[in-house]
Wavefront OBJ file of the C-alpha trace (Angstrom):
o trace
v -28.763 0.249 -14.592
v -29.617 3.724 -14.479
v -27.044 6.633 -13.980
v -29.549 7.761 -10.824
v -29.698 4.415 -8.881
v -28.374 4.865 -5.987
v -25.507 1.757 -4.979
v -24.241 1.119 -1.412
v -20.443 0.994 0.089
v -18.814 -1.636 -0.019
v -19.873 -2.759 -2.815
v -22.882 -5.394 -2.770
v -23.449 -4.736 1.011
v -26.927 -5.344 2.278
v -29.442 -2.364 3.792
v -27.751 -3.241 7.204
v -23.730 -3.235 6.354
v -23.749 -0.639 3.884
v -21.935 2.793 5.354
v -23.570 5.607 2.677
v -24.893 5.372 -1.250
v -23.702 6.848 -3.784
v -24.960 7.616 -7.393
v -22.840 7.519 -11.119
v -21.142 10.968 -11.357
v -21.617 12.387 -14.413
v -25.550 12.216 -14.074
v -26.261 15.921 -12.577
v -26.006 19.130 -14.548
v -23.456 20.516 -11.091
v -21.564 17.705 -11.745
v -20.358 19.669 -14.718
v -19.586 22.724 -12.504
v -16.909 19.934 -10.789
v -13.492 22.098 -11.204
v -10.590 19.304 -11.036
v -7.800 21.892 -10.982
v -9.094 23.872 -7.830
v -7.216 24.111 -4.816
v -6.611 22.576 -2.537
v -7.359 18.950 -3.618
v -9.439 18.111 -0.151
v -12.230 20.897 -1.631
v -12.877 19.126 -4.828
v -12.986 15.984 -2.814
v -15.609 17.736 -0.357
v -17.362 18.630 -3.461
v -17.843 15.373 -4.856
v -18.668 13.685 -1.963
v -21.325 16.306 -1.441
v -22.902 15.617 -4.983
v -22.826 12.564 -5.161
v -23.154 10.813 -1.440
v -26.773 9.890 0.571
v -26.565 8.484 3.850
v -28.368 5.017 3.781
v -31.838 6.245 4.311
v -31.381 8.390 1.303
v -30.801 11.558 2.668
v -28.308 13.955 1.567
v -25.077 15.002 3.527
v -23.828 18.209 3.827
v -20.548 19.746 2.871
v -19.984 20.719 6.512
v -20.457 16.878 7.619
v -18.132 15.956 5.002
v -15.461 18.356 6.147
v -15.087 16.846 9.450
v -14.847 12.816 7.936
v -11.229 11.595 8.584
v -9.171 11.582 5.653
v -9.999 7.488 5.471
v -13.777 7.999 5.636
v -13.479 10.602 2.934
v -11.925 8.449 0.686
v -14.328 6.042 1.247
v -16.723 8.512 -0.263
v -14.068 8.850 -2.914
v -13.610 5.185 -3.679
v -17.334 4.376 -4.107
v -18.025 7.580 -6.342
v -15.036 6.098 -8.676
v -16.749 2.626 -8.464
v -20.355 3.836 -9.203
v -18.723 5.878 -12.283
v -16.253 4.345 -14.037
v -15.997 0.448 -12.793
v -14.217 -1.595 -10.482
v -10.771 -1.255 -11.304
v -8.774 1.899 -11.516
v -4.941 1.374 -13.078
v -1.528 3.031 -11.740
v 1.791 3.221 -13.618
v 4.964 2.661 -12.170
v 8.761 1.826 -13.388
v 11.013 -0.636 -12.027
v 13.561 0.982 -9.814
v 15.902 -1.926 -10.273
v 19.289 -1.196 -11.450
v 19.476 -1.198 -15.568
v 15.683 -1.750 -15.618
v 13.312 0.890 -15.678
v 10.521 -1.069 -17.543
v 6.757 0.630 -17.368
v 4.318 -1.474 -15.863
v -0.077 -0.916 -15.521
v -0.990 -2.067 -11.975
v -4.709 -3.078 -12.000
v -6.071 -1.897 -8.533
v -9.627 -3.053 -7.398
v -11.614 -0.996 -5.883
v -13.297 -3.246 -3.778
v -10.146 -4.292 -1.768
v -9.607 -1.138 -0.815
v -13.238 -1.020 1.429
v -11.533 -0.868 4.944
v -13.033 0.907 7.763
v -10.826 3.183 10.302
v -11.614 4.440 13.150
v -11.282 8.416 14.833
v -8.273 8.092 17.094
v -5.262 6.547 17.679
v -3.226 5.498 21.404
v -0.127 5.830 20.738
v 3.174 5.681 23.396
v 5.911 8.645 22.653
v 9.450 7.954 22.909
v 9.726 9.490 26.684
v 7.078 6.552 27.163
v 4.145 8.820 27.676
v -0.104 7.694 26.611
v -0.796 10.348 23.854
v -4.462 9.985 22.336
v -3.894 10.845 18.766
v -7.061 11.669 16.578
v -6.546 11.127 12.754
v -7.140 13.996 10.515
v -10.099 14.841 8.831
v -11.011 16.985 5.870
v -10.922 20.404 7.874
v -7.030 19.554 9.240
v -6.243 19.305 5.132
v -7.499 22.506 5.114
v -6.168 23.805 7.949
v -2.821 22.694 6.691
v -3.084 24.223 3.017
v -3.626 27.508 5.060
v -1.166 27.201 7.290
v 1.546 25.999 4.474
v 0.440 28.318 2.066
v 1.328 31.023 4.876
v 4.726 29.890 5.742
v 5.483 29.385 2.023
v 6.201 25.425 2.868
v 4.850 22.140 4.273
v 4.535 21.919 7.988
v 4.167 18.270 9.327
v 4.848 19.121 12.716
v 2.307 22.132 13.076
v -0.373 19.341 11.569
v 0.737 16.456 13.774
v 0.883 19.012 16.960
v -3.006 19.556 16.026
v -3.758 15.919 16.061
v -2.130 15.733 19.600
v -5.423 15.617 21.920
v -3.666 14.419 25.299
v -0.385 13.338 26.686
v -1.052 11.086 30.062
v -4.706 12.322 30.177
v -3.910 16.247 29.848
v -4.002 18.338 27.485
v -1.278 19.937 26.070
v -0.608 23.592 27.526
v -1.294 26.316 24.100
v 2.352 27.053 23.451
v 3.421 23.230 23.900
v 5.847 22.263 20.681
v 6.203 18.768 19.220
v 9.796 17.456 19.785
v 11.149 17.217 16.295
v 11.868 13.312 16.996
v 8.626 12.682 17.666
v 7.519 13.381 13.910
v 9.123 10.042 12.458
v 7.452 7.943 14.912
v 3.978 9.200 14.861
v 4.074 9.535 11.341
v 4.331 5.850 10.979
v 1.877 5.031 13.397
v -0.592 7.463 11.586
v -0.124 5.598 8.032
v -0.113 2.311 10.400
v -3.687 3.547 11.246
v -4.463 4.460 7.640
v -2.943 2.320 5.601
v -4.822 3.931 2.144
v -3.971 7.622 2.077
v 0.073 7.090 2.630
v -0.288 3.520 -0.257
v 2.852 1.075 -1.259
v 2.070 -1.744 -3.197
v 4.419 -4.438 -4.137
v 5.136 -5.004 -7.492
v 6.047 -7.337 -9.844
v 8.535 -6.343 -12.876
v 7.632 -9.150 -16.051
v 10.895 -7.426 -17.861
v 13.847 -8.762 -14.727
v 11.382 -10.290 -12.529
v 12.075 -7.905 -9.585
v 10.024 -6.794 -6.638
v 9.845 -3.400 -6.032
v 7.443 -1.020 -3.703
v 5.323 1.401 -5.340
v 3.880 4.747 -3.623
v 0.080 5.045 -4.640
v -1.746 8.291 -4.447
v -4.920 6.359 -4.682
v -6.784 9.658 -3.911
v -5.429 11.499 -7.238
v -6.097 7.925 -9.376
v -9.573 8.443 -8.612
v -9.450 12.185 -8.766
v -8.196 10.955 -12.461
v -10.367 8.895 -13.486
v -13.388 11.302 -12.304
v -11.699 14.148 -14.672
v -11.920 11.998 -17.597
v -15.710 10.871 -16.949
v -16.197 14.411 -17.127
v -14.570 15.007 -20.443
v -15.835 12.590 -21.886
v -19.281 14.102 -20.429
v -18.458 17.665 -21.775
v -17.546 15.484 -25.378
v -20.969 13.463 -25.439
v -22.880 16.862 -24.574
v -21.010 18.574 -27.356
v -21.893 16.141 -30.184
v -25.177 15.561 -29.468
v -25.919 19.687 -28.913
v -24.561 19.872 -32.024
v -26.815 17.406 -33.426
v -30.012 17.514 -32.240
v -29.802 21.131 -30.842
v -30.900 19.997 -27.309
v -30.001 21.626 -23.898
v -27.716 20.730 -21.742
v -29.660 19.470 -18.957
v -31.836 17.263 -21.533
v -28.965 15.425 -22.635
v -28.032 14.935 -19.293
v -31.103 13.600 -18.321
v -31.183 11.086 -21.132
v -30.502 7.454 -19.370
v -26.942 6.176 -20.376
v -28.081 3.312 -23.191
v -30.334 6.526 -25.002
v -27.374 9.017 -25.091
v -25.094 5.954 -26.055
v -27.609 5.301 -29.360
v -27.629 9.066 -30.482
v -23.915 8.915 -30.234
v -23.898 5.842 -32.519
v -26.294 7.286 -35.240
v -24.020 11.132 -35.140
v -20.962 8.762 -35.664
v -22.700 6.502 -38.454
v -23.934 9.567 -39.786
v -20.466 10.775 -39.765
v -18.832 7.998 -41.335
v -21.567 7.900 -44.290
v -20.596 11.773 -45.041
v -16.780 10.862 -45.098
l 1 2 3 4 5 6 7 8 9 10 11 12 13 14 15 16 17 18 19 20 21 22 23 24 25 26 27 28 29 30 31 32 33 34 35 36 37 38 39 40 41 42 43 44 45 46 47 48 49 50 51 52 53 54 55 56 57 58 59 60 61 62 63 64 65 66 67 68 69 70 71 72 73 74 75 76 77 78 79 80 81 82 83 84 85 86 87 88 89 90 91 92 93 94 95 96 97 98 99 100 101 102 103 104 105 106 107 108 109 110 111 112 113 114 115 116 117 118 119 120 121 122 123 124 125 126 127 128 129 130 131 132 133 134 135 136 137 138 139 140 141 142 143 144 145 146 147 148 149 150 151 152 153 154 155 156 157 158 159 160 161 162 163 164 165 166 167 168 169 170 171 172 173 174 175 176 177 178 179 180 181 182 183 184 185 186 187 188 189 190 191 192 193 194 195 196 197 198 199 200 201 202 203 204 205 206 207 208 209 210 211 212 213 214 215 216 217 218 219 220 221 222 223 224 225 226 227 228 229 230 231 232 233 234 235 236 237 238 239 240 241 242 243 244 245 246 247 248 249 250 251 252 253 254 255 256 257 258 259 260 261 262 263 264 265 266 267 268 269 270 271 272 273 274 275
Protein backbone atom coordinates (compact mmCIF):
# COMPACT_ATOMS: atom_id res chain seq x y z
CA UNK A 1 0.00 0.00 0.00
CA UNK A 2 0.91 3.36 -0.81
CA UNK A 3 0.82 6.37 1.70
CA UNK A 4 -1.54 8.21 -1.22
CA UNK A 5 -4.24 5.48 -1.69
CA UNK A 6 -7.08 6.69 -0.79
CA UNK A 7 -9.26 4.02 1.86
CA UNK A 8 -13.01 4.36 2.59
CA UNK A 9 -15.02 4.72 6.13
CA UNK A 10 -15.83 2.19 7.72
CA UNK A 11 -13.30 0.35 7.06
CA UNK A 12 -13.60 -2.25 4.04
CA UNK A 13 -16.96 -0.65 2.94
CA UNK A 14 -17.83 -1.00 -0.69
CA UNK A 15 -18.14 2.21 -3.36
CA UNK A 16 -21.87 2.29 -2.19
CA UNK A 17 -21.63 2.17 1.91
CA UNK A 18 -18.59 4.04 2.29
CA UNK A 19 -19.37 7.78 3.92
CA UNK A 20 -15.85 9.76 2.72
CA UNK A 21 -11.97 8.49 1.98
CA UNK A 22 -9.34 9.29 3.54
CA UNK A 23 -5.51 9.07 2.83
CA UNK A 24 -2.28 8.06 5.46
CA UNK A 25 -1.40 11.37 7.22
CA UNK A 26 1.96 11.94 7.21
CA UNK A 27 2.15 11.77 3.27
CA UNK A 28 1.78 15.72 2.40
CA UNK A 29 4.46 18.31 2.98
CA UNK A 30 1.15 20.60 5.03
CA UNK A 31 0.78 17.77 6.96
CA UNK A 32 3.96 18.92 8.60
CA UNK A 33 2.52 22.46 9.09
CA UNK A 34 -0.22 20.28 11.45
CA UNK A 35 0.25 22.34 14.93
CA UNK A 36 -1.05 19.76 17.73
CA UNK A 37 -0.83 22.34 20.52
CA UNK A 38 -3.14 25.03 18.82
CA UNK A 39 -6.23 26.09 20.24
CA UNK A 40 -8.89 25.21 20.49
CA UNK A 41 -8.69 21.41 19.86
CA UNK A 42 -11.92 21.45 17.29
CA UNK A 43 -9.39 23.69 14.78
CA UNK A 44 -6.70 21.14 14.57
CA UNK A 45 -9.42 18.62 14.13
CA UNK A 46 -10.94 20.88 11.21
CA UNK A 47 -7.49 20.90 9.93
CA UNK A 48 -6.94 17.39 9.61
CA UNK A 49 -10.02 16.48 8.36
CA UNK A 50 -9.46 19.09 5.69
CA UNK A 51 -6.03 17.47 4.63
CA UNK A 52 -6.66 14.47 4.69
CA UNK A 53 -10.62 13.74 3.80
CA UNK A 54 -12.27 13.28 -0.08
CA UNK A 55 -15.80 12.77 -0.37
CA UNK A 56 -16.37 9.36 -2.19
CA UNK A 57 -16.06 10.60 -5.68
CA UNK A 58 -12.70 11.91 -4.77
CA UNK A 59 -13.26 15.33 -4.35
CA UNK A 60 -11.95 17.42 -1.69
CA UNK A 61 -14.01 19.02 1.24
CA UNK A 62 -13.64 22.22 2.48
CA UNK A 63 -12.80 23.54 5.88
CA UNK A 64 -16.10 25.44 5.93
CA UNK A 65 -18.09 22.00 5.25
CA UNK A 66 -16.16 20.49 7.91
CA UNK A 67 -17.01 23.17 10.43
CA UNK A 68 -20.61 22.57 10.30
CA UNK A 69 -20.25 18.30 10.70
CA UNK A 70 -21.70 17.37 14.17
CA UNK A 71 -19.20 16.65 16.63
CA UNK A 72 -19.97 12.63 15.78
CA UNK A 73 -19.45 13.07 12.02
CA UNK A 74 -16.24 14.90 12.74
CA UNK A 75 -14.87 12.27 14.57
CA UNK A 76 -15.69 10.04 12.08
CA UNK A 77 -13.26 11.97 9.96
CA UNK A 78 -11.02 11.68 12.98
CA UNK A 79 -11.31 7.95 13.49
CA UNK A 80 -10.58 6.97 9.86
CA UNK A 81 -7.51 9.47 9.54
CA UNK A 82 -6.09 7.51 12.81
CA UNK A 83 -6.95 4.17 11.04
CA UNK A 84 -5.42 5.06 7.59
CA UNK A 85 -2.18 6.27 9.68
CA UNK A 86 -1.25 4.40 12.36
CA UNK A 87 -3.49 0.96 12.38
CA UNK A 88 -6.48 -0.37 13.78
CA UNK A 89 -6.10 -0.17 17.31
CA UNK A 90 -5.36 2.87 19.36
CA UNK A 91 -4.55 2.05 23.37
CA UNK A 92 -5.89 4.08 26.58
CA UNK A 93 -4.52 3.86 30.13
CA UNK A 94 -6.50 3.77 33.06
CA UNK A 95 -6.10 2.74 36.98
CA UNK A 96 -8.36 0.77 38.98
CA UNK A 97 -10.41 2.96 41.20
CA UNK A 98 -11.06 0.09 43.54
CA UNK A 99 -10.23 0.57 47.07
CA UNK A 100 -6.33 -0.49 47.85
CA UNK A 101 -5.88 -1.13 44.10
CA UNK A 102 -4.80 1.35 41.80
CA UNK A 103 -3.13 -1.09 39.28
CA UNK A 104 -2.32 0.51 35.55
CA UNK A 105 -3.95 -1.20 32.89
CA UNK A 106 -3.51 -0.67 28.50
CA UNK A 107 -7.06 -0.89 27.07
CA UNK A 108 -6.77 -1.96 23.38
CA UNK A 109 -9.58 0.04 21.55
CA UNK A 110 -10.46 -0.87 17.85
CA UNK A 111 -11.09 1.46 15.70
CA UNK A 112 -13.44 -0.21 13.70
CA UNK A 113 -16.08 -0.62 16.51
CA UNK A 114 -16.25 2.68 16.95
CA UNK A 115 -17.85 3.29 13.04
CA UNK A 116 -21.41 4.39 14.22
CA UNK A 117 -23.43 6.79 12.35
CA UNK A 118 -25.58 9.70 14.20
CA UNK A 119 -27.86 11.63 13.03
CA UNK A 120 -28.48 15.91 13.17
CA UNK A 121 -31.16 16.26 15.82
CA UNK A 122 -32.55 14.99 18.69
CA UNK A 123 -36.67 14.99 20.16
CA UNK A 124 -36.39 15.21 23.32
CA UNK A 125 -39.44 15.84 26.20
CA UNK A 126 -38.35 18.57 29.06
CA UNK A 127 -39.28 18.06 32.52
CA UNK A 128 -42.52 20.52 32.27
CA UNK A 129 -43.37 17.74 29.54
CA UNK A 130 -42.85 20.00 26.59
CA UNK A 131 -41.52 18.53 22.53
CA UNK A 132 -38.10 20.37 22.27
CA UNK A 133 -36.22 19.53 18.86
CA UNK A 134 -32.67 19.46 19.95
CA UNK A 135 -29.91 19.61 17.14
CA UNK A 136 -26.47 18.11 18.20
CA UNK A 137 -23.50 20.29 17.97
CA UNK A 138 -21.25 20.60 15.30
CA UNK A 139 -17.74 21.88 14.85
CA UNK A 140 -18.78 25.70 14.70
CA UNK A 141 -20.86 25.33 18.34
CA UNK A 142 -17.11 24.04 19.71
CA UNK A 143 -16.09 27.10 18.51
CA UNK A 144 -18.65 29.12 19.44
CA UNK A 145 -18.21 27.80 22.92
CA UNK A 146 -14.27 28.32 23.21
CA UNK A 147 -15.29 32.01 22.42
CA UNK A 148 -17.85 32.35 24.53
CA UNK A 149 -15.86 30.53 27.60
CA UNK A 150 -12.80 32.12 26.89
CA UNK A 151 -14.91 35.48 27.40
CA UNK A 152 -16.52 34.69 30.62
CA UNK A 153 -13.20 33.26 31.90
CA UNK A 154 -15.14 29.67 32.43
CA UNK A 155 -17.14 26.83 30.85
CA UNK A 156 -20.70 27.57 30.00
CA UNK A 157 -22.88 24.38 29.39
CA UNK A 158 -25.99 26.09 29.59
CA UNK A 159 -25.19 29.03 27.06
CA UNK A 160 -24.09 25.88 24.59
CA UNK A 161 -27.10 23.69 25.33
CA UNK A 162 -29.51 26.99 25.05
CA UNK A 163 -27.92 27.18 21.34
CA UNK A 164 -28.79 23.66 20.54
CA UNK A 165 -32.45 24.43 21.64
CA UNK A 166 -34.22 24.84 18.05
CA UNK A 167 -38.01 24.60 19.28
CA UNK A 168 -40.09 23.99 22.31
CA UNK A 169 -43.80 22.68 21.14
CA UNK A 170 -43.07 23.81 17.52
CA UNK A 171 -41.85 27.54 18.41
CA UNK A 172 -39.04 28.94 18.69
CA UNK A 173 -37.66 30.19 21.61
CA UNK A 174 -38.20 34.11 22.12
CA UNK A 175 -34.12 35.84 21.97
CA UNK A 176 -33.83 36.47 25.68
CA UNK A 177 -35.40 32.92 26.62
CA UNK A 178 -32.92 31.21 29.47
CA UNK A 179 -32.49 27.47 29.98
CA UNK A 180 -33.88 26.43 33.44
CA UNK A 181 -30.80 25.33 35.28
CA UNK A 182 -32.58 21.76 35.83
CA UNK A 183 -32.93 21.25 32.52
CA UNK A 184 -29.00 20.92 31.98
CA UNK A 185 -28.71 17.36 33.73
CA UNK A 186 -31.36 15.93 31.69
CA UNK A 187 -30.49 17.05 28.28
CA UNK A 188 -27.05 16.46 28.88
CA UNK A 189 -27.70 12.82 29.14
CA UNK A 190 -29.87 12.59 26.35
CA UNK A 191 -27.16 14.41 24.20
CA UNK A 192 -24.31 11.70 25.15
CA UNK A 193 -27.43 9.14 24.78
CA UNK A 194 -27.40 10.47 21.14
CA UNK A 195 -23.61 10.40 20.90
CA UNK A 196 -22.44 7.84 22.67
CA UNK A 197 -18.45 8.46 21.33
CA UNK A 198 -17.55 12.03 22.23
CA UNK A 199 -18.79 11.75 26.15
CA UNK A 200 -16.91 7.55 26.16
CA UNK A 201 -17.03 5.01 29.37
CA UNK A 202 -15.80 1.76 28.84
CA UNK A 203 -15.94 -1.02 31.26
CA UNK A 204 -12.98 -2.42 32.45
CA UNK A 205 -11.47 -5.26 33.65
CA UNK A 206 -8.67 -5.02 36.57
CA UNK A 207 -6.24 -8.58 36.09
CA UNK A 208 -4.53 -7.30 39.61
CA UNK A 209 -8.29 -7.71 42.06
CA UNK A 210 -10.43 -8.68 39.28
CA UNK A 211 -12.72 -5.60 39.57
CA UNK A 212 -14.96 -3.81 37.14
CA UNK A 213 -14.63 -0.38 36.92
CA UNK A 214 -15.90 2.46 34.24
CA UNK A 215 -13.40 4.33 32.41
CA UNK A 216 -13.97 7.97 30.78
CA UNK A 217 -12.38 7.90 27.17
CA UNK A 218 -11.46 11.04 25.38
CA UNK A 219 -11.28 9.04 22.25
CA UNK A 220 -10.90 12.38 20.34
CA UNK A 221 -7.44 13.33 22.19
CA UNK A 222 -6.23 9.31 21.78
CA UNK A 223 -6.33 9.92 18.24
CA UNK A 224 -5.23 13.50 18.44
CA UNK A 225 -2.19 11.38 20.19
CA UNK A 226 -1.44 9.08 18.16
CA UNK A 227 -1.51 11.64 15.04
CA UNK A 228 1.24 13.81 17.09
CA UNK A 229 3.51 10.97 17.26
CA UNK A 230 3.14 9.96 13.40
CA UNK A 231 4.30 13.32 13.00
CA UNK A 232 7.39 13.08 15.09
CA UNK A 233 8.32 10.34 14.01
CA UNK A 234 7.81 12.10 10.41
CA UNK A 235 9.91 15.21 11.47
CA UNK A 236 12.65 12.19 12.86
CA UNK A 237 12.67 10.14 9.46
CA UNK A 238 13.00 13.60 7.49
CA UNK A 239 15.84 14.58 9.76
CA UNK A 240 18.03 11.48 9.26
CA UNK A 241 17.67 11.03 5.90
CA UNK A 242 18.31 15.14 5.15
CA UNK A 243 21.14 14.54 6.94
CA UNK A 244 22.16 11.75 4.88
CA UNK A 245 21.51 12.08 1.55
CA UNK A 246 21.08 15.94 1.60
CA UNK A 247 17.57 15.73 -0.01
CA UNK A 248 14.61 18.21 0.41
CA UNK A 249 11.99 17.96 2.35
CA UNK A 250 9.28 17.41 0.01
CA UNK A 251 11.48 14.56 -1.80
CA UNK A 252 11.65 12.57 1.17
CA UNK A 253 8.19 12.99 1.60
CA UNK A 254 7.36 11.87 -1.59
CA UNK A 255 9.40 8.72 -1.30
CA UNK A 256 6.68 5.68 -0.93
CA UNK A 257 6.80 4.27 2.72
CA UNK A 258 8.91 0.75 1.96
CA UNK A 259 11.79 3.33 0.03
CA UNK A 260 12.10 5.79 3.01
CA UNK A 261 11.90 2.63 5.36
CA UNK A 262 15.25 1.09 3.34
CA UNK A 263 17.30 4.43 3.53
CA UNK A 264 16.50 4.44 7.17
CA UNK A 265 17.88 0.88 7.47
CA UNK A 266 21.19 1.52 5.52
CA UNK A 267 21.77 5.31 7.80
CA UNK A 268 21.22 2.96 10.87
CA UNK A 269 23.55 0.02 9.52
CA UNK A 270 25.79 2.60 8.54
CA UNK A 271 25.59 3.86 11.98
CA UNK A 272 26.14 0.81 13.79
CA UNK A 273 29.32 -0.12 11.50
CA UNK A 274 30.91 3.45 12.63
CA UNK A 275 30.18 2.65 16.40
Amino acid sequence: MTYSTPLPWPPDADAAAARFLTRHYGSARADLDVDFCATPRASVVTGLLALCLQQTDGRNIDAATLWEWGVAARLQGLLAIAHATTGPITTAVATCNHADCGERIELELALENFALTAGESINWRTPLQQQASIRLPTGSDQLAWYAHSRDRRGVDAAWLARRLIMRLDATVPAAGWQLPAAWLAPLGAALDSADPLTALNITAHCPACDAQFEVEVDLEYLLLEDLRRQQRTLLDDIHQIAGSYHWSEADILALPSWRRAGYLSRIHAQSRAHS
